[in-house]
Backbone as CSV, one residue per row, in Angstrom:
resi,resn,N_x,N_y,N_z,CA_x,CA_y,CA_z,C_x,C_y,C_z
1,UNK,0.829,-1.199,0.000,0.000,0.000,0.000,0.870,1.258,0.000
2,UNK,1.726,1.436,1.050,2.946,2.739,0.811,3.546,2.452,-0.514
3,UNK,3.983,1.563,-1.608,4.222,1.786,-2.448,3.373,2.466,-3.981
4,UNK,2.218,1.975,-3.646,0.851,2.297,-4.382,0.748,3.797,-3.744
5,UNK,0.981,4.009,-2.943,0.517,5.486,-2.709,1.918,6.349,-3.519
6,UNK,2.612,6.014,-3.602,3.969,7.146,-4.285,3.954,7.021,-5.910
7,UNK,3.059,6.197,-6.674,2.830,6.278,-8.124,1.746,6.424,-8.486
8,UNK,1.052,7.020,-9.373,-0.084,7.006,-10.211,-0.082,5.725,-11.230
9,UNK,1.147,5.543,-12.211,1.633,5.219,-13.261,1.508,3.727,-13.007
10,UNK,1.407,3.368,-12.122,1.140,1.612,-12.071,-0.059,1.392,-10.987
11,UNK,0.346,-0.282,-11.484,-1.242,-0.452,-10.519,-0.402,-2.406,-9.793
12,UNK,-0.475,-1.674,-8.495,0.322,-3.083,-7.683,-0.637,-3.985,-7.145
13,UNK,-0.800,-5.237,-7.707,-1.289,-6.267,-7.579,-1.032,-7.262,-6.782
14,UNK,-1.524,-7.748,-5.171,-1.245,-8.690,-4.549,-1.897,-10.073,-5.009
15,UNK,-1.175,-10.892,-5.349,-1.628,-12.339,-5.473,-1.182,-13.330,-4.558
16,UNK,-2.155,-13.884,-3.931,-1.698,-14.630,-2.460,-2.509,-16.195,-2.728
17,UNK,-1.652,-16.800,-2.620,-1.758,-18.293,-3.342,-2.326,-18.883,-2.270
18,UNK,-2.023,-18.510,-0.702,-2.480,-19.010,0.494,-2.585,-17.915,1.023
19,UNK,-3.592,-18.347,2.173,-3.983,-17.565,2.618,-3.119,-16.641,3.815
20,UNK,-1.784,-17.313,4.426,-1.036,-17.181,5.147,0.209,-17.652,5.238
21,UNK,1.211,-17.224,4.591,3.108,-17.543,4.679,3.664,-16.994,5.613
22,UNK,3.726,-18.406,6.827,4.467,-18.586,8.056,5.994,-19.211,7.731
23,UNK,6.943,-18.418,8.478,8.269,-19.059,8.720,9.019,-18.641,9.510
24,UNK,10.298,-18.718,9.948,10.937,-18.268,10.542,12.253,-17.082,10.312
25,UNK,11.742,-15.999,10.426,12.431,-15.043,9.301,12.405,-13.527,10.585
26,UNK,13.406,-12.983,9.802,13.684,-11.561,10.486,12.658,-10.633,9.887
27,UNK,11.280,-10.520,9.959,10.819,-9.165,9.176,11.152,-7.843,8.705
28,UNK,12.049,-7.088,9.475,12.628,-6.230,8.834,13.470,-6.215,7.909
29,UNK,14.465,-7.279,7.947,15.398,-7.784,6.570,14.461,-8.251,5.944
30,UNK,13.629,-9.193,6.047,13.152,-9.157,4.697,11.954,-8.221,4.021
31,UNK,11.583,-7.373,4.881,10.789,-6.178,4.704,11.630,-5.338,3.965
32,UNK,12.969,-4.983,3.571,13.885,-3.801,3.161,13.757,-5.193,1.832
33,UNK,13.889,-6.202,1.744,14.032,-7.308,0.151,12.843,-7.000,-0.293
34,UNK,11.657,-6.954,0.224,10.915,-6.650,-0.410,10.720,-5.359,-1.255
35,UNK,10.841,-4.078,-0.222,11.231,-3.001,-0.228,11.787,-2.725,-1.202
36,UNK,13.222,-2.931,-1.525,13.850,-3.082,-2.704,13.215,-3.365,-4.611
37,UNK,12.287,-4.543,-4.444,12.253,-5.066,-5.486,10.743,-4.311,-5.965
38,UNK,10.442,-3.968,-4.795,8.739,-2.892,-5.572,9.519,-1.630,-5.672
39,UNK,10.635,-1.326,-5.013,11.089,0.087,-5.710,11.618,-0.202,-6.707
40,UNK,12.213,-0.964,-7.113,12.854,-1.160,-8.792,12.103,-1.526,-9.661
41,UNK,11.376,-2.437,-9.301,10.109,-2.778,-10.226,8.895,-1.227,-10.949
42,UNK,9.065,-0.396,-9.730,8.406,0.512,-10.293,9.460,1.558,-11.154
43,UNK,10.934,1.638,-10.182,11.739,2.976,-10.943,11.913,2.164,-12.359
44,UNK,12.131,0.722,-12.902,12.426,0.384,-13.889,11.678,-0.184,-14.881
45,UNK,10.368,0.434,-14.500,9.208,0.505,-15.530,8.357,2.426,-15.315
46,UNK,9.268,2.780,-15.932,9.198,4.198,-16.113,8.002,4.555,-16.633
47,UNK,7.595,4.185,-17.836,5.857,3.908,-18.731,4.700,3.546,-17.818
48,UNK,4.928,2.965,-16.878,3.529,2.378,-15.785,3.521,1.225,-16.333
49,UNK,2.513,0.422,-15.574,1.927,-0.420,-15.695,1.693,-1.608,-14.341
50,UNK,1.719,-2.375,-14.668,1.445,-3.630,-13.477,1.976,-4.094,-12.959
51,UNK,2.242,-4.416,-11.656,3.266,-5.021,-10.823,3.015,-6.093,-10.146
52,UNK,3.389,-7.232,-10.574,2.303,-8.097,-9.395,3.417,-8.672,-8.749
53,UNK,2.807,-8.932,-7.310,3.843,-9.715,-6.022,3.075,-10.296,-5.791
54,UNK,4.128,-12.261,-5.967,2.897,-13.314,-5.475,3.834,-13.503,-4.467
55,UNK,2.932,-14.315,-3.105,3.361,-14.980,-2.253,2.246,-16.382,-2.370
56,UNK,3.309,-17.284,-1.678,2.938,-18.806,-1.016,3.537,-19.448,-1.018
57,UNK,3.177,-20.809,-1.252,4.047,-21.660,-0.790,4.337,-22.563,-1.912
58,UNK,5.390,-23.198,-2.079,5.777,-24.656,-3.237,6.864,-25.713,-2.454
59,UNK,6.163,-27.050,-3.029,6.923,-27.862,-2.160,8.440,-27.855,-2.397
60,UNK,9.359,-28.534,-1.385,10.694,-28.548,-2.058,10.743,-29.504,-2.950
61,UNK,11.987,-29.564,-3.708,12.243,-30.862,-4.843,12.235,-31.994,-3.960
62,UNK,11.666,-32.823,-4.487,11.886,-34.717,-4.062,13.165,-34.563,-2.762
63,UNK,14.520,-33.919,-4.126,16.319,-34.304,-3.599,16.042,-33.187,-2.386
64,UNK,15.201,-32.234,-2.271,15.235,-31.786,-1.058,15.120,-31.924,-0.085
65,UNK,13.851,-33.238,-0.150,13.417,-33.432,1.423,14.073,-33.999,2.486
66,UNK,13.392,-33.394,3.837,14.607,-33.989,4.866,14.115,-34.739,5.330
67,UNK,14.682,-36.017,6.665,14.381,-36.773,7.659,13.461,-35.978,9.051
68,UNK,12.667,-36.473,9.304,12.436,-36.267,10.937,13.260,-37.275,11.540
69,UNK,13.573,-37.489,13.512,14.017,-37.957,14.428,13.637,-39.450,13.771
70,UNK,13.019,-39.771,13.239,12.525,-41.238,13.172,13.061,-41.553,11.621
71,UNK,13.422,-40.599,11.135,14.026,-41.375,9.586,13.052,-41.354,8.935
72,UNK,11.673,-40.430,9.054,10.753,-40.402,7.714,10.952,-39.286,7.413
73,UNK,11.091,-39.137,5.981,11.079,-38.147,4.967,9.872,-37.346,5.441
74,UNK,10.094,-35.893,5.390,9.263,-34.620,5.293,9.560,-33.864,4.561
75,UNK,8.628,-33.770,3.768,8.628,-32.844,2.380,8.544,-31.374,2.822
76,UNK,9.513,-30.570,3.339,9.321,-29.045,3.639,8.635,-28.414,2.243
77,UNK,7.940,-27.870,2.909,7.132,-26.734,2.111,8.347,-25.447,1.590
78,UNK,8.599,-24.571,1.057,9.211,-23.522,0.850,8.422,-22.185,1.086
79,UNK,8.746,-21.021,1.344,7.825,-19.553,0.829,8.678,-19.377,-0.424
80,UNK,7.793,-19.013,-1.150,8.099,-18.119,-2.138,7.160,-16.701,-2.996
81,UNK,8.385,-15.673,-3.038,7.753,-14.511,-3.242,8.094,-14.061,-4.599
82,UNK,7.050,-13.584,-5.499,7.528,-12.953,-6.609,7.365,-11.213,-7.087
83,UNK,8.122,-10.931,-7.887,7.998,-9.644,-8.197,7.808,-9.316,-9.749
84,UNK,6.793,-9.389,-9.973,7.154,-8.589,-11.424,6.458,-7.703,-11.709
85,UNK,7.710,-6.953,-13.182,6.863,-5.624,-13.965,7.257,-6.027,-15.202
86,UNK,6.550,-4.844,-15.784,6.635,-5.220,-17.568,6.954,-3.709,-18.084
87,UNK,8.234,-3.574,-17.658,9.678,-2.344,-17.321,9.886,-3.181,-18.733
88,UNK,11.514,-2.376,-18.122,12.432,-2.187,-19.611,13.465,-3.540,-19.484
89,UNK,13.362,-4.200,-18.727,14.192,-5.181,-18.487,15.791,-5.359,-18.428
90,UNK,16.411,-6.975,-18.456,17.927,-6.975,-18.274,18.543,-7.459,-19.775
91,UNK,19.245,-6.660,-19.163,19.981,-7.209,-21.000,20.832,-8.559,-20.481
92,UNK,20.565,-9.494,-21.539,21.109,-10.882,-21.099,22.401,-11.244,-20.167
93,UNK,23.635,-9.865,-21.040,25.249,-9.818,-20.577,24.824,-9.974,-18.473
94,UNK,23.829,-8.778,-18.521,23.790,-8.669,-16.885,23.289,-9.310,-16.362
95,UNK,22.376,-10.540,-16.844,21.344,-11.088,-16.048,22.274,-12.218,-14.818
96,UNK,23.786,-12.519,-15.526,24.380,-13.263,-14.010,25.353,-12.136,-13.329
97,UNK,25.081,-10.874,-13.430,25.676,-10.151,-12.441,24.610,-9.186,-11.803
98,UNK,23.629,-9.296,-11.977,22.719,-8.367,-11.513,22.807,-8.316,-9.488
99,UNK,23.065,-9.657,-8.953,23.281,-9.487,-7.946,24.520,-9.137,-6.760
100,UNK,25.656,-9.131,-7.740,27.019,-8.669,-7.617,26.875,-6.947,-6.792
101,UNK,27.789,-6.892,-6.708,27.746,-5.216,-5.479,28.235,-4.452,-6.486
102,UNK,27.381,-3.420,-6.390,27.919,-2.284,-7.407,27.418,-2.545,-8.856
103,UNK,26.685,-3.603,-9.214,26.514,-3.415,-10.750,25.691,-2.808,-10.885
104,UNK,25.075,-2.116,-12.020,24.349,-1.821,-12.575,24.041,-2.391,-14.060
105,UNK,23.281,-2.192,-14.166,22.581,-2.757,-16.180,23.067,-1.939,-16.810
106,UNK,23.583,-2.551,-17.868,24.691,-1.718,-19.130,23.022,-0.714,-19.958
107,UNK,21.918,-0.958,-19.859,20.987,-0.160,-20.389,19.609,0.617,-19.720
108,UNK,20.717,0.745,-18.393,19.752,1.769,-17.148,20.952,2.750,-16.631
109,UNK,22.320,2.230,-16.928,23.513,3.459,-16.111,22.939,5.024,-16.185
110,UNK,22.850,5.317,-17.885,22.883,6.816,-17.817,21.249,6.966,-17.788
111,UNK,20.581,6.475,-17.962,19.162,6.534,-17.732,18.306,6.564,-16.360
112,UNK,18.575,5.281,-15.343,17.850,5.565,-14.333,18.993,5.355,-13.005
113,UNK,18.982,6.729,-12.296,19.628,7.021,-11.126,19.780,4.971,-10.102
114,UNK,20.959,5.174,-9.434,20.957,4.199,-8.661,22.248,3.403,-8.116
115,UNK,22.479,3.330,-7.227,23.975,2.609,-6.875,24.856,1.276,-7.164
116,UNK,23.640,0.314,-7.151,23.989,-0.856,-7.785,24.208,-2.129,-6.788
117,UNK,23.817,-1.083,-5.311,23.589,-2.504,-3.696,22.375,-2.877,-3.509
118,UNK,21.497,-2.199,-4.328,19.673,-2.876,-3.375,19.893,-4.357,-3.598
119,UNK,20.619,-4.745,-4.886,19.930,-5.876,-5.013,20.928,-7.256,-4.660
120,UNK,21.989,-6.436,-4.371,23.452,-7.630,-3.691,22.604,-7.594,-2.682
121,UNK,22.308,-6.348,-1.848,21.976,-6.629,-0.255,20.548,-7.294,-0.467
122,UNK,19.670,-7.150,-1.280,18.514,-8.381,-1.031,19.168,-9.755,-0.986
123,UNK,20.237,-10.097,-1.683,20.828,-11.218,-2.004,21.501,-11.718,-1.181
124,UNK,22.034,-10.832,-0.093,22.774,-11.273,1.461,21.528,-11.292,2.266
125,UNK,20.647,-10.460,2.255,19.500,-10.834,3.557,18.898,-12.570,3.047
126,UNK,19.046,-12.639,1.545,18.130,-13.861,1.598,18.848,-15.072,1.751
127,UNK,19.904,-14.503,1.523,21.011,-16.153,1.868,21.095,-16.370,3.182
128,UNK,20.979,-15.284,4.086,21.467,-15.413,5.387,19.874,-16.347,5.827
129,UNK,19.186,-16.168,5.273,17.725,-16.867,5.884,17.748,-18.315,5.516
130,UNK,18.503,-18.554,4.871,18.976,-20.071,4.226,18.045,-20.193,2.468
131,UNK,17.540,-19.079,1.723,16.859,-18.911,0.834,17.572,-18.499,-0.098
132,UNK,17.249,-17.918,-1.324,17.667,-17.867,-2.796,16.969,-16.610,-3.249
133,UNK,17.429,-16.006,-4.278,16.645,-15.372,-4.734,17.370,-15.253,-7.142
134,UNK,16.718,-15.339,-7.158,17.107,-15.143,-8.625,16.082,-14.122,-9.660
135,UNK,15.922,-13.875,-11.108,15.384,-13.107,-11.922,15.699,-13.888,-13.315
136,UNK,14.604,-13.959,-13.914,14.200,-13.898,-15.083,13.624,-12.524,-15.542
137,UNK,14.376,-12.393,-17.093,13.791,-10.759,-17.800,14.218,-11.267,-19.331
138,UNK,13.644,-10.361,-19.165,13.570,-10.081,-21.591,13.438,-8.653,-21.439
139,UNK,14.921,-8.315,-22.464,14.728,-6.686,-22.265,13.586,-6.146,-23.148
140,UNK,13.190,-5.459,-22.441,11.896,-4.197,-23.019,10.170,-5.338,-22.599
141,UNK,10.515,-6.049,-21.885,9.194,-7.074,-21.450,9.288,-7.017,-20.326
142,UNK,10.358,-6.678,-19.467,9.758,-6.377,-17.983,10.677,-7.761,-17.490
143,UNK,11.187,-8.011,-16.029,11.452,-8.986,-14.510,10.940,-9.387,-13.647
144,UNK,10.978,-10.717,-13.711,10.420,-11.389,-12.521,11.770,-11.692,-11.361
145,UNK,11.611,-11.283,-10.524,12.347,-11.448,-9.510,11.496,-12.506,-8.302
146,UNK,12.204,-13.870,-7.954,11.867,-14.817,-7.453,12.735,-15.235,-5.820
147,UNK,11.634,-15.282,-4.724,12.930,-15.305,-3.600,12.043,-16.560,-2.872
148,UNK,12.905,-17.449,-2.432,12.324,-18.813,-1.889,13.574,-18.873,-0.868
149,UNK,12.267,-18.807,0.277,12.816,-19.307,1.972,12.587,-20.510,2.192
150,UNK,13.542,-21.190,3.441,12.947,-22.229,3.981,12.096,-21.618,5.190
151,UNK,10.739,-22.240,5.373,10.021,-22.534,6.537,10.257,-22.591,7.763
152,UNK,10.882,-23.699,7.605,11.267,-24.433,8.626,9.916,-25.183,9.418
153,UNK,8.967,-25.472,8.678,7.696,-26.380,9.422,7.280,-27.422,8.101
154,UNK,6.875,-28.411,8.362,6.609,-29.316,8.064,5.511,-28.966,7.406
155,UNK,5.118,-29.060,5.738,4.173,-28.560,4.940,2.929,-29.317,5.043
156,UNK,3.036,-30.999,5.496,2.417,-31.717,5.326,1.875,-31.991,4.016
C-alpha cells in the first residue's frame, strides 16, 4: 500500500496463493528485500503499468526433502515470493551479475539514477535466511524477480 501510494503510473497487484506464509524469518530484513524489489520494479518501468507480487508456498524438490528424528522423509514446504513488472528489463550480458555489489545494467547506467547494492543486499539478507533469490527478464518485457525461503515447518 505505501508503495501504491507514491505512483499514479502503475497499478500493484497482490496475489496470495495461500492464505497465510508462516516461517521463521527476520521481518525487517526481509521487509527492506521486499522493499527493494517494488522500488525497482516501479523505478524500472518508467511507462507504468502492473506489478504483481505473489506470495505462497511450493513444495521442495523430491532431492530436497529432509528426515524427521525417526528417519521419515518430510517434504518441507518452501515460501516463495515474486515480483514482477513489464519495465524495460535486463539485457542478457547482466542477467548473471545483476546481484554482484555495485553493478548496474549496461541499459539503465545513464538513464535511471541508482547505486547498484539494493539488489546484492537483497541477495545477502536472503542467503542469510537459508533462501535464494534469482530473476528472469527479456529486455523491453519487464522482470520477474523470485525469492524462496525455507520454513522451517513441516508442509504436510
Amino acid at each position: 500500500a505505501s508503495h501504491q501510494q507514491h505512483t499514479r503510473k502503475h497499478t500493484l497487484i497482490v496475489d496470495a496463493h495461500d492464505p497465510e506464509v508462516i516461517g521463521h524469518w527476520d521481518p525487517v530484513r526481509l521487509e527492506q528485500v521486499l522493499d527493494n524489489l517494488l522500488s525497482n520494479a516501479i523505478k524500472y518501468s518508467p511507462d507504468g503499468g502492473q506489478v504483481t507480487i505473489g506470495v505462497g508456498y511450493e513444495k521442495n524438490p523430491p532431492e530436497e526433502a529432509t528426515t524427521d528424528k525417526r528417519g521419515d522423509r518430510i517434504d518441507n514446504r518452501q515460501a516463495v515470493l515474486t515480483v514482477q513488472d513489464s519495465g524495460i528489463g535486463i539485457t542478457p550480458d547482466d542477467l548473471n551479475q545483476v546481484f554482484e555489489w555495485y553493478h548496474r545494467g549496461a541499459n539503465v547506467t545513464d538513464l535511471i539514477g541508482g547505486s547498484g547494492v539494493g539488489l546484492a543486499g537483497a541477495r545477502q539478507i536472503v542467503e542469510q535466511h537459508g533462501g535464494s533469490i534469482c530473476v528472469d527478464s527479456v529486455l523491453g518485457q519487464g522482470s520477474t524477480f523470485t525469492v524462496t525461503l525455507p520454513t522451517g515447518e513441516d508442509g504436510g
